[in-house]
N, C-alpha and C positions, 0 to 999 in steps of 0.2 A: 519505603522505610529501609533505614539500613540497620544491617546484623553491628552489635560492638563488635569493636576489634578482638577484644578475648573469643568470641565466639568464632564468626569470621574465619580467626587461625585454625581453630578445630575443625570445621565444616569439613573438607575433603577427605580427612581421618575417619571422620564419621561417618559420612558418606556410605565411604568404602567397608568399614567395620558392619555398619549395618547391611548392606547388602550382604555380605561373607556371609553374616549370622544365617538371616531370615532369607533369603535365598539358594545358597551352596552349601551348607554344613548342615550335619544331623547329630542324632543322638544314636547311638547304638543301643543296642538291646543292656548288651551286660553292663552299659554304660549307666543307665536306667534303672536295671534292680541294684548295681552300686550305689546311684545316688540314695535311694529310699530306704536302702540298710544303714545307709553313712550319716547323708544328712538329715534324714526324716521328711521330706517330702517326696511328691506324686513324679514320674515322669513327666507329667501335663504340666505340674506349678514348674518343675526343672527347665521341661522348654519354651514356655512363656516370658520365663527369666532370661531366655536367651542363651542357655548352657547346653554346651553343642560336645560332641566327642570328638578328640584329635583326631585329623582324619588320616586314612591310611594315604599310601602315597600317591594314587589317581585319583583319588578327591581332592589329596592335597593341588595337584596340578590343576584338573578343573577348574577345583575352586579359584585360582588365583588368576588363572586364563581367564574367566568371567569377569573377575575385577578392572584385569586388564582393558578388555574388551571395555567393559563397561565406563570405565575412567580416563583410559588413558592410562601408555607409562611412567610418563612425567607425574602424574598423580598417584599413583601406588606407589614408585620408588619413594616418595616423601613419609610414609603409611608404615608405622612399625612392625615388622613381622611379616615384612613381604620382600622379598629380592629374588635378583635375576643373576643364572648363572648359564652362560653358554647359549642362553636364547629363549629362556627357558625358565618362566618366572613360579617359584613356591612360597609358598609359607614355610619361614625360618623354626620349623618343629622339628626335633628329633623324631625318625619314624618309629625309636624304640617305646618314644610315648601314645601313638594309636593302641596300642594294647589296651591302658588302661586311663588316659589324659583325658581331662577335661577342659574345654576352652570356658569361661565367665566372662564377657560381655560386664565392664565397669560405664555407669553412665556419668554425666555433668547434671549441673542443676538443673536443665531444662530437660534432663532424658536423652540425650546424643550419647551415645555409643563413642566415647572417648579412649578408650584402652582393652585390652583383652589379657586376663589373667588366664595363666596354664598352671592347673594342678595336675601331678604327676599320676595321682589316682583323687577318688575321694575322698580319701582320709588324710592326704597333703596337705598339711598344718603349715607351709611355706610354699606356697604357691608365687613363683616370678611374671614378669610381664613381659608380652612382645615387645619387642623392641627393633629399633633400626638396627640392619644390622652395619657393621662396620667394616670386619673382613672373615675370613676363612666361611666355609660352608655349614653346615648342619649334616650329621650323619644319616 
């Protein structure tokens, strides 16, 4: 059986999204009683949703080393919100957002892990998306 092509294009995006999630990212503590002040849900319903805390900057590297590892880098550079600078691949996050960011896992119709939204805290009413990045670094 073959995948449609809309999907298909997705597959390696998701892939990789899903692993980040449910393998190499967590939730923080303060990240936690944030949500359940903010949003009104449990830490549990939060991480089941897949709603992860930005992570500091060794996690951030892990995590993306893992992907690597796991994918390939022809397959992560394609993967919005991942690039390589000097050898050396991260997630395109600001680390001033580990303090209080939340990462949100967006799915497709069938449930694939298609995009990752970044709220700045919980109560970030404009939350943006990863993205490919194009040029200059992340602070």
């Amino acid at each position: 059986m073959r995948l449609p092509n809309h999907l298909a294009g997705v597959l390696p995006a998701a892939a990789v999204h899903a692993h980040l999630i449910h393998f190499c990212l967590t939730l923080y503590e303060h990240s936690a009683q944030d949500i359940e002040r903010h949003w009104g849900i449990s830490a549990d319903e939060a991480y089941s949703l897949g709603v992860r805390s930005v992570p500091r900057l060794i996690l951030n590297l892990l995590s993306a080393h893992s992907c690597v590892e796991k994918f390939g880098p022809d397959v992560v550079a394609k993967v919005p919100g991942f690039y390589e600078y000097n050898g050396c691949w991260r997630l395109d996050l600001d680390a001033r957002l580990a303090q209080h960011g939340l990462l949100f896992p967006t799915r497709n119709e069938v449930g694939w892990l298609t995009s990752i939204k970044v709220f700045r805290d919980a109560r970030d009413q404009y939350p943006f998306q990863l993205r490919v990045r194009k040029e200059g670094i992340a602070a």
